[in-house]
C-alpha positions in Angstrom: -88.7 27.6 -79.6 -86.0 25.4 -80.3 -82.5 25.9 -81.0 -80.8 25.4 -84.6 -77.0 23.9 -84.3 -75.1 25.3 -87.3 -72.0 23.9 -88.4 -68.7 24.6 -87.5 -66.8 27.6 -89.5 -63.3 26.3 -90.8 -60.7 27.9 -92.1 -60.9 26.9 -95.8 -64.2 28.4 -95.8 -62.5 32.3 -96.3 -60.8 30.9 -99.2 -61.8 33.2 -102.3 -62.9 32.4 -105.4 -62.6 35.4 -107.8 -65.0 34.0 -109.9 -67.4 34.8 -107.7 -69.5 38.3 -108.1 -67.4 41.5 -106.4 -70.8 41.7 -103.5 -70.3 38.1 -102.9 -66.8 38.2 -101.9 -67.4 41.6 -100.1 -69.9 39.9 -97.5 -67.4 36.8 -97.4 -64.4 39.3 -96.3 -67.2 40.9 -93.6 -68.4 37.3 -92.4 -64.7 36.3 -92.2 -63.2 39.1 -89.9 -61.3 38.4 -87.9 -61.5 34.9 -88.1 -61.0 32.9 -90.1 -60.1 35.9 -92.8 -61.1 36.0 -96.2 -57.6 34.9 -98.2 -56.0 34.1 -101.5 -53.0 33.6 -102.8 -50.1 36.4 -104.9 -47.2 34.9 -105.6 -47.6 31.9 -103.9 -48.0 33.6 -100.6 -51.2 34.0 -98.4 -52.7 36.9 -99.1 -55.6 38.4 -96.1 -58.1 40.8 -97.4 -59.5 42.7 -93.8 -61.9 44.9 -95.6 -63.1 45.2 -98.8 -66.1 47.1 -101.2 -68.0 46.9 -104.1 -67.0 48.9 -107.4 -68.6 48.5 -111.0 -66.0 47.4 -114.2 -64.7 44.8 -116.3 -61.6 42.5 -116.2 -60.8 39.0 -116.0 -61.4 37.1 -112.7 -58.8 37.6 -109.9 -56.6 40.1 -112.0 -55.3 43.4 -110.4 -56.3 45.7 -112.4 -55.5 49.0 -109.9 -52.8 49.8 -107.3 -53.9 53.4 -106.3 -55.4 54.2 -102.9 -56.7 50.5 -102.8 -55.7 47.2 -104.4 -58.9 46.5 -107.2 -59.2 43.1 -108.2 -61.5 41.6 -110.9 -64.4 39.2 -109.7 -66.4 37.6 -111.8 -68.8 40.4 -111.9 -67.7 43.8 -110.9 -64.9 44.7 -109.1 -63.1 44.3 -105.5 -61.6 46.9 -103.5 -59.3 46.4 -101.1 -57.7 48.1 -97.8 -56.1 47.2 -95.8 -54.7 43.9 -96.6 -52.1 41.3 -95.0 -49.5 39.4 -96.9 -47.9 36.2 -94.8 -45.3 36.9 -92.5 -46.1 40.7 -92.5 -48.4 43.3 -90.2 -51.6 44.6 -92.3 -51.4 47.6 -94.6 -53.1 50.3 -96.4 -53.1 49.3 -100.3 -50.4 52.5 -100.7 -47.9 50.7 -98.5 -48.4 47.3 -99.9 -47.9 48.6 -103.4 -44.6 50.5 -102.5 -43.3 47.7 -100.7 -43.5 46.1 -104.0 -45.9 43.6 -102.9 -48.3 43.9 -106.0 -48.6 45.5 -109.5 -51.2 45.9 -111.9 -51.8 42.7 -113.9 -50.7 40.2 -111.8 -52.6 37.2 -110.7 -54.5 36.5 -107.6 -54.7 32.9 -106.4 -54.5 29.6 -108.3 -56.6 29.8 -112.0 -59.1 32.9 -110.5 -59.6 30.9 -107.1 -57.7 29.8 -104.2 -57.4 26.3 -102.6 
C-alpha cells in the first residue's frame, strides 16, 4: 500500500462563501477547527465561526436574519447557525454576548457580495 501526499491546508481555504448550501459550510466550520477557522467578514472585520449547524429557511445569501440564542445566517440553501463565534481582536463568544455587545443585528451583511476573500 502506498501513501497518498495531499496538499497543504492554507488559510484562505476557511474563507466562506455564503452562497454555498448551509451543510456545506457546516462541514467547512468542522474541517476548519481550530485551524485554520472557517471566517468571513461583518463590518469589515474578521469574523470566526467555531461551530455551526444546519437549519431549514429562506433568505438571501450571507444575510443575518436571527440574533437569538445563536447568530442564523442565510446560505445559499438553508440556513447557518452559529455559537460561539469570534470577532478580530476579541475572545470567542456565545451568539447572546456577541449580539449585546452590539457586534451584529438582524439584516446586516456577512462578507464581501455573499462571500469573503
Amino acid at each position: 500500500m502506498r501513501a497518498t501526499l495531499a496538499p497543504m491546508i492554507s488559510k484562505a481555504q476557511g474563507a466562506i462563501d455564503w452562497r454555498d448550501s448551509a451543510t456545506l459550510i457546516e462541514r467547512r466550520v468542522r474541517a476548519f477547527n481550530p485551524w485554520p477557522s472557517a471566517c468571513t467578514t461583518l463590518r469589515g472585520k474578521l469574523l470566526k465561526i467555531h461551530v455551526a449547524r444546519v437549519e431549514t429557511g429562506p433568505g438571501e445569501a450571507g444575510r443575518i436574519v436571527d440574533v437569538s440564542d445563536a447568530i442564523r445566517v442565510a446560505t445559499g440553501d438553508g440556513i447557518l447557525a452559529i455559537e460561539p463565534l469570534q470577532l478580530e481582536g476579541r475572545k470567542a463568544m456565545g451568539a447572546i454576548e456577541f449580539a449585546h455587545g452590539g457586534a451584529s443585528r438582524r439584516g446586516e451583511q456577512l462578507g464581501a457580495q455573499g462571500a469573503t476573500g
